[in-house]
C-alpha positions, 0 to 999 in steps of 0.5 A: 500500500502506497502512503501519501504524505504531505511535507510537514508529515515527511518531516515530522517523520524525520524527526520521529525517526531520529527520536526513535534512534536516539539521534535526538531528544523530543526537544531538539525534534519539537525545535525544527520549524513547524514541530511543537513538543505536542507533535512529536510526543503523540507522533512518536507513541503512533509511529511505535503503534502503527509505523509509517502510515501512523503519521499519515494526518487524517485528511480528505485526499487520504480518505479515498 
C-alpha cells in the first residue's frame, strides 16, 4: 500500500525517526520549524503503534 504524505508529515517523520534512534531528544525534534513538543510526543507513541502510515494526518485526499 502506497502512503501519501504531505511535507510537514515527511518531516515530522524525520524527526520521529531520529527520536526513535536516539539521534535526538523530543526537544531538539519539537525545535525544527513547524514541530511543537505536542507533535512529536503523540507522533512518536503512533509511529511505535502503527509505523509509517501512523503519521499519515487524517485528511480528505487520504480518505479515498
Amino acid at each position: 500500500m502506497k502512503i501519501t504524505m504531505s511535507r510537514k508529515e515527511r518531516d515530522l517523520l524525520a524527526a520521529i525517526r531520529a527520536v526513535e534512534a536516539r539521534q535526538i531528544t523530543q526537544e531538539q525534534a519539537a525545535q525544527q520549524p513547524g514541530i511543537t513538543v505536542r507533535n512529536v510526543c503523540r507522533g512518536l507513541a503512533r509511529y511505535r503503534e502503527e509505523g509509517d502510515g501512523g503519521l499519515n494526518l487524517p485528511t480528505a485526499r487520504n480518505a479515498l
